[in-house]
C-alpha positions as CSV (number, residue, x, y, z in Angstrom):
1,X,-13.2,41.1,35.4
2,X,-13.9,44.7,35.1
3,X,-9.8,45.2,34.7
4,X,-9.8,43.1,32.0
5,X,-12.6,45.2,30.5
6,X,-11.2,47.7,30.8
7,X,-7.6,46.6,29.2
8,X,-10.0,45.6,26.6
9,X,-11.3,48.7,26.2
10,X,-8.0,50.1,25.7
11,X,-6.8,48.0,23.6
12,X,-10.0,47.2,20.9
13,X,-10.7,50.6,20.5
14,X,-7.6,52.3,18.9
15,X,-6.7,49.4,16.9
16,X,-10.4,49.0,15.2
17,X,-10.1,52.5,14.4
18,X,-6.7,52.2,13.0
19,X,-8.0,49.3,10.7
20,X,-11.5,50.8,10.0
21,X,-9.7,54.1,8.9
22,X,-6.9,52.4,7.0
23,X,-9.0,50.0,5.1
24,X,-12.2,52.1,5.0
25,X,-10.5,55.3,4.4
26,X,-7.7,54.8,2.8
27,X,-5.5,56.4,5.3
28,X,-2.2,53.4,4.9
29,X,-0.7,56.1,2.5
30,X,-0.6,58.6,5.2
31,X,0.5,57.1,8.5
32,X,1.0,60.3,10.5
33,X,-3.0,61.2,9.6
34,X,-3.7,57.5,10.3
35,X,-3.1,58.3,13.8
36,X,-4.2,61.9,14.2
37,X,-7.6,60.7,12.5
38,X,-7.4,57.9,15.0
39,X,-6.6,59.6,18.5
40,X,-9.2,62.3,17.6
41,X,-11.9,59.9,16.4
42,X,-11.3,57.9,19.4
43,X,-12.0,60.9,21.5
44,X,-15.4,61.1,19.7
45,X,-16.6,58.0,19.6
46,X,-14.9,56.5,23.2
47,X,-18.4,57.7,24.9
48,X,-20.7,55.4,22.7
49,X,-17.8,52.6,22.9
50,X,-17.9,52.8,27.0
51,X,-22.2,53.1,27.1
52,X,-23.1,50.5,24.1
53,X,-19.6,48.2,24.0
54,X,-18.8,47.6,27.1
55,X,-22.1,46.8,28.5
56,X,-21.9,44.1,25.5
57,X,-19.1,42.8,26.6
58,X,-20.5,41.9,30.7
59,X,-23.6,40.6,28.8
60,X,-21.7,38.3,26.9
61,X,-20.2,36.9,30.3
62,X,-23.4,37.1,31.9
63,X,-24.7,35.2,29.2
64,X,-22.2,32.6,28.5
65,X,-20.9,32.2,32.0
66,X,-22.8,28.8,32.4
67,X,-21.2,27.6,28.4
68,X,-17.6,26.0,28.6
69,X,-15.1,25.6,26.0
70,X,-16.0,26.2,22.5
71,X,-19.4,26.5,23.1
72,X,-19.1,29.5,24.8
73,X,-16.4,30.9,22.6
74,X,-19.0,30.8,19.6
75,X,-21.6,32.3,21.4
76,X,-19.6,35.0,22.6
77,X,-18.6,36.0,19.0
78,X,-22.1,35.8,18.3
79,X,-23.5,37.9,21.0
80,X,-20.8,40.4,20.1
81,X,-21.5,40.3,16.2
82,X,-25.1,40.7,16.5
83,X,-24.8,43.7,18.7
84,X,-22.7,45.0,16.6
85,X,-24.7,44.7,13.8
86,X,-27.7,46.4,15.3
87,X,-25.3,49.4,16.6
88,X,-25.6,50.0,12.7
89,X,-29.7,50.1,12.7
90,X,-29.9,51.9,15.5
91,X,-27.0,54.4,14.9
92,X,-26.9,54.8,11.0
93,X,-24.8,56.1,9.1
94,X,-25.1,58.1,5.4
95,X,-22.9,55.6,4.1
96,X,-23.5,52.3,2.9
97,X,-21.4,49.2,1.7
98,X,-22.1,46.0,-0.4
99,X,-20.5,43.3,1.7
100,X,-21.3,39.8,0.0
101,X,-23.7,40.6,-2.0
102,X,-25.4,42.5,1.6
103,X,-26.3,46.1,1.7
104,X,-24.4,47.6,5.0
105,X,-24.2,50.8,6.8
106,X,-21.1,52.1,7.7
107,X,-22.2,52.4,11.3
108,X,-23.0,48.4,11.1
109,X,-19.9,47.6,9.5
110,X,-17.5,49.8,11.7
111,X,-19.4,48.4,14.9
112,X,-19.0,44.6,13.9
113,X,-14.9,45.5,13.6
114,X,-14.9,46.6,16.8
115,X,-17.0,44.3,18.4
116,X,-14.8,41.6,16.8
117,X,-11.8,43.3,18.2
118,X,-13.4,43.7,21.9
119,X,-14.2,39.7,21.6
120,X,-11.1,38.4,19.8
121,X,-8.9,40.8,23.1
122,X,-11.3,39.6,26.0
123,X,-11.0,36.1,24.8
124,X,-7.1,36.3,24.6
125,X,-7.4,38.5,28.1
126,X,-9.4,35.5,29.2
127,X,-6.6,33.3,29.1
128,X,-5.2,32.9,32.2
129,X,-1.5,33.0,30.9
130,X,-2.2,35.9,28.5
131,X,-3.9,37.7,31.6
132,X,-1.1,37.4,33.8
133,X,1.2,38.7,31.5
134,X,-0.9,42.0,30.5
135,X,-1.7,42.3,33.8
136,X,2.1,42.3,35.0
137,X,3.4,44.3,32.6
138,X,0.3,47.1,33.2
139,X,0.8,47.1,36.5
């Protein structure tokens, strides 16, 4: 389990930063600062990713690990989204968004993408077939 946290790891964090800057930020137009922005953000922002997400992530399992199927599934997403939405009112940002009529921090929004991402990757990971393939490749 705590390899395919970590493979999650690796992989939700670049590429929720590479949608978060490219939709948020406008950085599509520029792919070469796309990437620049996102390896040095990453940098940044990897230490509250490994002490806040992560430790979201084994809660989820801890949580769920009695829940089968799709029940467990929502309530994984859930779990993730919520957290993700306090990271926001704990961690805020100067910049807010309208989502839906909703008034959102940056901090809230950017943290729900990611924890989508580290949910949607540890469910695929989660998959024995998927998981065996990562794994072999990785390895």
């Amino acid at each position: 389990m705590i390899r395919r946290k970590l493979i999650t790891t690796l992989l939700a964090t670049p590429l929720s930063l590479l949608i978060i800057f490219g939709v948020f930020f406008g950085e599509w137009k520029q792919p070469v600062e796309l990437v620049i922005m996102t390896v040095t953000f990453g940098l940044w922002v990897s230490p509250f990713i490994l002490l806040y997400g992560v430790p979201v992530t084994f809660l989820s399992d801890f949580a769920t690990k009695r829940l089968r199927g799709g029940k467990r599934t929502i309530t994984a997403f859930f779990i993730h989204l919520c957290f993700g939405i306090l990271f926001g009112f704990i961690f805020p940002m100067g910049i807010d968004f309208s989502l839906i009529g909703i008034k959102l921090n940056l901090a809230s929004i950017s943290a729900m993408i990611t924890a989508l991402f580290f949910w949607g990757i540890d469910e695929l990971l989660r998959r024995k077939k998927v998981k065996s393939k990562v794994i072999e490749k990785l390895t």
